[in-house]
N, C-alpha and C positions, 0 to 999 in steps of 0.2 A: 540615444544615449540616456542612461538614468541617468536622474540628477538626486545629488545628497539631499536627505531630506534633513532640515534643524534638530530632528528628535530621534535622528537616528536612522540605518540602512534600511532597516527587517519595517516590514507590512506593520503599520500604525496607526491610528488615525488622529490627527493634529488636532485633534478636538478634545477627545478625551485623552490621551496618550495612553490607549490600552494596546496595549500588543494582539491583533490577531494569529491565532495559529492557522494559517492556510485554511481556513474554514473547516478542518479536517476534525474530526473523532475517528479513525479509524486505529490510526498507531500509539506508539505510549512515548513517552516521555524519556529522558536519558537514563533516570534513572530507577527505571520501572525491570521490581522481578522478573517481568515475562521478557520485555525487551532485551534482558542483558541473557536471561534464560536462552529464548531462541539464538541468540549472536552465539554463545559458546556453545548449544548444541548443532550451529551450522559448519563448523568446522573452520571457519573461513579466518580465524583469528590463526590458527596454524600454517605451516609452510607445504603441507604435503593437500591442501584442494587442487594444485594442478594448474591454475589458473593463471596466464602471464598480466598480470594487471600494470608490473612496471612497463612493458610494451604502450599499452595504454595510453599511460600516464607520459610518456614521452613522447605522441604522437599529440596528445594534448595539449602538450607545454608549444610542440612546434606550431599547429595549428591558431591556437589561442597567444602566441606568441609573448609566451610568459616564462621567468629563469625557471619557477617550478608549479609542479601537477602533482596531485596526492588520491588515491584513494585510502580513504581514514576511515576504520571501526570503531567505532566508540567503545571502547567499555567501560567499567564503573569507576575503576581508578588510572585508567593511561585511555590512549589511543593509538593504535595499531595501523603502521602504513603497509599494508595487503597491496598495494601498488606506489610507486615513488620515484621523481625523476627530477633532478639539480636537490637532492637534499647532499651534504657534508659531513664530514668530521663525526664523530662519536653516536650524533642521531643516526647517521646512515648505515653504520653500522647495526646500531642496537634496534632500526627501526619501529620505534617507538618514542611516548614521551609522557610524563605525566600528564592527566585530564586537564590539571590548571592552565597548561600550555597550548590546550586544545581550542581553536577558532571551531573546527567540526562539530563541535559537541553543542555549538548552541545552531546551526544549523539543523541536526540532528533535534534541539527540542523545541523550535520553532514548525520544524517539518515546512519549509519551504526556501526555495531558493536566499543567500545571504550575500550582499552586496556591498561591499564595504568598499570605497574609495581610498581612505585615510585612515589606519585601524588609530591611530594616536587620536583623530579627536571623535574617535566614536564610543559615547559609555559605554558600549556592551561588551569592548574587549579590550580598552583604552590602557588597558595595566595589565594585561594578557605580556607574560615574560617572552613570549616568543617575539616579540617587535625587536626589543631589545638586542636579545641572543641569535635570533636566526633571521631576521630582516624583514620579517612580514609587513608590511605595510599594507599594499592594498590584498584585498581577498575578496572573490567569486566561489562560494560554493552552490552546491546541488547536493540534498537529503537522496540517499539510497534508499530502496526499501527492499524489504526482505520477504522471508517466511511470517505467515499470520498480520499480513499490513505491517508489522514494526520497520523502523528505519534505521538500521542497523551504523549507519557513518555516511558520509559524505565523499563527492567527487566535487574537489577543487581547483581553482590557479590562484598564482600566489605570483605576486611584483613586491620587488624591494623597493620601490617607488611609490609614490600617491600617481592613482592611476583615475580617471573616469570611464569604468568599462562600457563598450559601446554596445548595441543591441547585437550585433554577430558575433562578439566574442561572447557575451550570455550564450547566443543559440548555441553555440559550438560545443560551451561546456554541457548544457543541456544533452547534446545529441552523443556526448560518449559518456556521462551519466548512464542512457539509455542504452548504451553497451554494456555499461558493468554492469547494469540491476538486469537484461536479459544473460548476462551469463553468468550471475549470482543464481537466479532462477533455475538456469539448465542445473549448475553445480547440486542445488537445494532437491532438487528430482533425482540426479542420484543417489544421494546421501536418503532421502524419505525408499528408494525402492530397493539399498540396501538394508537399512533398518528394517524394512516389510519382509525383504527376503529373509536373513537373519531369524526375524519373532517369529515367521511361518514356519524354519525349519526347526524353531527348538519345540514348538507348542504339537507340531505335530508327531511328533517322537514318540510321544506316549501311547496315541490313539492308532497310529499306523502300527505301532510292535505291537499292539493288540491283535490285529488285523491280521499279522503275517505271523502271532501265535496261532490265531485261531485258521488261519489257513494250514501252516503247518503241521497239526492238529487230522483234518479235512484230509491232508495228500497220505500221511501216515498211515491215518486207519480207515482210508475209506470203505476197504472192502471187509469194515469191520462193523460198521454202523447201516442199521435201518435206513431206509427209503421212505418219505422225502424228507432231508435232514433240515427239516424243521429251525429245528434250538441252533445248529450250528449258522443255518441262513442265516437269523435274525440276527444272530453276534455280529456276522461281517457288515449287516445291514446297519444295525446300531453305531460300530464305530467308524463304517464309513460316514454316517449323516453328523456323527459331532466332528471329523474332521473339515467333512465340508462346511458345518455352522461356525467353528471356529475359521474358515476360511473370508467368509461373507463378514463376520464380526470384524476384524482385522481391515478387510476392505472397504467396508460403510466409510461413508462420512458422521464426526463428532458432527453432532446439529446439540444447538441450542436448544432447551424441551419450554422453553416463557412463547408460547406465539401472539402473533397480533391480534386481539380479541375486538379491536373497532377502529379501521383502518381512517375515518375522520379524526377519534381522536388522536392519534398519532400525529397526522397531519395536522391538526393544529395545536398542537405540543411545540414540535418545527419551528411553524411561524411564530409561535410568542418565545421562543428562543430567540429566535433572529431580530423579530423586530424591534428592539433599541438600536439594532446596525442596519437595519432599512430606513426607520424616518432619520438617524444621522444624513442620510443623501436625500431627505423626502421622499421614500419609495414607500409606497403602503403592500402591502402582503393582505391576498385574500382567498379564504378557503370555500371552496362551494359545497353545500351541505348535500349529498346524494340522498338523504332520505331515511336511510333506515341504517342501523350498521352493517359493514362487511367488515367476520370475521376472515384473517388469510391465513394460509398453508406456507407462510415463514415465521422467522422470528420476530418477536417485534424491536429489536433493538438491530437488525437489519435495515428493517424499512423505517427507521425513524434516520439512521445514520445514511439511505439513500436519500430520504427527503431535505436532513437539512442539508449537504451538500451541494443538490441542484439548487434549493434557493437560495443558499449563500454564493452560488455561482452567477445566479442573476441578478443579483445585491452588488454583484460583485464588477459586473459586466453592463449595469444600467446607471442613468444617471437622475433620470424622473421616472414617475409611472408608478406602474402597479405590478406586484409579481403576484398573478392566480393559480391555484390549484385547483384542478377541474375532477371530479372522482364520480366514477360511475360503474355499475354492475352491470355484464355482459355474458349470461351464462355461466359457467366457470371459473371466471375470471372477472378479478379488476381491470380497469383503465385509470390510470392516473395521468393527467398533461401539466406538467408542468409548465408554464409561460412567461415570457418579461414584457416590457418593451424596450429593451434594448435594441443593438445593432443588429443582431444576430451574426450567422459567419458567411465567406465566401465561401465560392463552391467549389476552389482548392482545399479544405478545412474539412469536408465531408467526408473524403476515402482515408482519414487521421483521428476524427473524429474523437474516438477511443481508444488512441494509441497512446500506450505512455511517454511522459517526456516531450510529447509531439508538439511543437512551436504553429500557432492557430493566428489568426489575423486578430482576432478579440484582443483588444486590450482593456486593462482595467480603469475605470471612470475616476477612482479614487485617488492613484498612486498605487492600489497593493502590488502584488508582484503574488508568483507560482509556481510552485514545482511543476504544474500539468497533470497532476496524478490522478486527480477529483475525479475526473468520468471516467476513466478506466477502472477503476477501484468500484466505482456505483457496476458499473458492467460488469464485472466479476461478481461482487458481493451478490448480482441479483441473479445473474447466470447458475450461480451454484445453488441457489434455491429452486431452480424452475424457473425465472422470472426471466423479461427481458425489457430493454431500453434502445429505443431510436428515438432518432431527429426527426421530425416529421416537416417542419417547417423550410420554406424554400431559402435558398440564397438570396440575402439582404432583408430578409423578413424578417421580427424579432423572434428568438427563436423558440420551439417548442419542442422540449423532450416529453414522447410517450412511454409511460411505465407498463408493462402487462404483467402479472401476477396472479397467481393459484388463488383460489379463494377454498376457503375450509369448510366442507360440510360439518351441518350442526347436529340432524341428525342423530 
């Protein structure tokens, strides 16, 4: 069972009372352009995505045995329940409510799970008008996430009671979070390969009536024109290759064009990020100098948002010790090992490893608390450039994630 912390539910440290955000830089904040951008271009604030999310939300409320379950969208001035089950009166219908009402939205800008016991004597929502008008008392949310890392709203439970939620009613909510953000997913891949489909059919328009002029053309007067028709080949030839470059264009991946031009200093940008929240627990952070630099074949603000994750993960998961960075050149590639001396995980923890939402033995040395998201997002983030990330180290051993990455000819 969590216990109330004096300074409040959300990830804090009783020392300095800085609010951690989940270690995370990958998503924005609530009230970020891009954030609120993606949200209304996912469709999901509408009624026709298809999605039964009240279903959900009512298998949650039974399971977590709570009057109500929400999935909540944040947007810039309300919050949108896309799923809803024991809501009332006028909310239920209009399914929404203004932003100041909204418990989600600071889940939402913390980016990590929010655990409220008693929302009356917690500051962060102590005067939030929903205690009042619709009973909120205790709150259990989970940050969704979306398209582009953002986190679009929260999956919660909600008691009209002061509650101390126990560690299986967490996991629980956890585990149909990890419903809605896989079928937010599937949704976001339709909506991305109609849009695709859509811009291919209109862009092609131009260069295919070309194609089927100059064919047209070809069938009319063939037995009109010279052998071997030259000027007419090359037309069909010409506009099929911009149909097809415009096809490749549209298909590419946007990359970031900034790459990482000295993969030490990166890594140790990281560590002097982190380290005022390393020696808070006595944990020193140390970079091993490989030698000479290695430029890499990503971004660098990829591989710096991989870096500090793992070692705020083992900041986060140790209690004494040291976290090392190990960097070394291997032909074409980087190795990067990341190390603690933490617990490391059992060896149920390994085939989940990098699942999102996924409930791990690790707990945190501090009190923080976790959405789960941190290594699955490093797996992604690195996957989509070339790169990859394994566990290397054994059950009960502290643990070590290896990095592999492109390295850039200088040439």
């Amino acid at each position: 069972m969590l216990k109330e912390r004096p300074w409040g539910d959300i990830a804090c440290s009783p020392n300095s009372r800085r609010i951690y955000i989940d270690d995370m830089r990958f998503g924005s904040h609530d009230g970020s352009r891009e954030r609120l951008e993606s949200l209304k271009a996912s469709g999901l604030l509408g009624d026709s995505h298809g999605i039964n999310f009240d279903r959900i939300t009512e298998l949650a409320a039974k399971a977590a045995n709570v009057p109500m379950s929400l999935v909540s969208l944040v947007d810039q001035d309300r919050q949108v329940f896309a799923g809803a089950s024991g809501l009332s009166g006028a909310v239920a219908d209009s399914r929404q409510t203004p932003i100041h009402y909204s418990f989600c939205q600071h889940t939402v800008n913390l980016r990590q799970p929010l655990v409220i016991p008693d929302a009356r004597k917690n500051p962060l929502v102590s005067k939030n008008p929903a205690i009042e008008e619709f009973g909120v008392i205790a709150y259990l949310g989970f940050p969704v996430l979306g398209a582009g890392q953002h986190f679009y709203g929260a999956v919660c439970a909600v008691d009209t009671e002061p509650r101390q939620w126990r560690e299986e009613e967490i996991e629980i909510m956890r585990g149909f979070t990890s419903i809605v953000s896989d079928l937010i997913d599937q949704h976001l891949a339709r909506v991305y390969q109609k849009l695709l489909t859509d811009v291919l059919l209109h862009d092609l328009k131009g260069p295919l009536g070309r194609i089927r002029m100059a064919a047209d053309v070809f069938v009319a007067r063939a037995s009109e024109l010279p052998q071997p028709l030259d000027t007419l080949a090359q037309s069909l030839k010409g506009n099929a290759d911009q149909a097809s470059a415009m096809i490749s264009t549209l298909l590419g991946k946007s990359r970031q064009t900034t790459k990482c031009e000295d993969l030490l200093g990166t890594a140790e940008t990281a560590a002097r990020l982190l380290r005022p929240r390393a020696e808070e627990k006595g944990i020193q952070i140390r970079v091993d100098n490989p030698g000479s630099p290695i430029p890499l074949d990503l971004p660098e603000r990829v591989m710096a948002q991989v870096l500090e994750q793992l070692i705020a993960n083992s900041i986060r998961f140790s209690s004494v010790g040291e976290v090392r960075i190990r960097i070394k050149r291997v032909g074409e590639a980087a190795i990067i090992d990341v190390e603690d001396d933490g617990p490391g995980f059992h060896a149920d923890d390994y085939p989940k490893i990098f699942q999102r939402y996924a409930p791990l033995s690790a707990r945190p040395t501090g009190g923080e608390t976790s959405a789960g998201l941190g290594l699955s997002i490093v797996k992604s983030l690195l996957e989509s450039e070339g790169g990859t990330i394994v566990l290397i180290s054994q059950p009960g051993e502290s643990a070590v994630f290896r990095i592999t990455v492109p390295v850039r000819r200088t040439e």
